[in-house]
C-alpha positions, 0 to 999 in steps of 0.5 A: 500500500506504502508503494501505490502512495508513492505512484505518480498516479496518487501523487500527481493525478489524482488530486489534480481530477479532485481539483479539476472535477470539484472545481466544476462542482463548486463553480456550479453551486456558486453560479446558482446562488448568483441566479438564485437571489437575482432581483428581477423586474420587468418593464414595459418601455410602452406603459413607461412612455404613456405614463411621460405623455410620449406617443410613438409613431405607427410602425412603418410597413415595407410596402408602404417604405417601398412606396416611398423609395418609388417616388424618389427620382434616383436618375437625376442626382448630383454628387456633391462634394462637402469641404473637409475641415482643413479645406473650410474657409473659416477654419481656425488653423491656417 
């Protein structure tokens, strides 16, 4: 018996599974209280923005975004380039 507690087995492995496997046993139990004790409340956005007086717009359909997007003339259109910063006439930096 005095041999086998001094195999590699005893002496290395087998308290590195113990630490390994009731590691994960231990992290289980701990995650559990985290979730356990967890104070959780519901809101619903649409009560809270009646309650402040704030009414939303009607949710847009694709036909009707897609009517939209038919009216737009997207054949005449110029590309017009904005002035970066250093380019601005009434920059500061020049």
């Amino acid at each position: 018996m005095k041999r086998f507690y001094e195999t590699r087995f005893f002496r290395h492995f087998l308290p590195f599974m113990v630490l390994v496997i009731g590691g994960s046993f231990f992290v289980e139990q701990f995650a559990k209280i985290r979730y356990k004790y967890r104070v959780v409340e519901s809101f619903e956005f649409k009560k809270d923005l009646e309650i402040k007086g704030i009414k939303m717009k009607k949710l847009a359909t694709l036909e009707e975004e897609y009517e939209k997007i038919k009216k737009v003339n997207i054949d005449n259109w110029e590309n017009v380039r904005i002035p970066r910063p250093w380019e601005e006439p009434n920059s500061t930096n020049n």
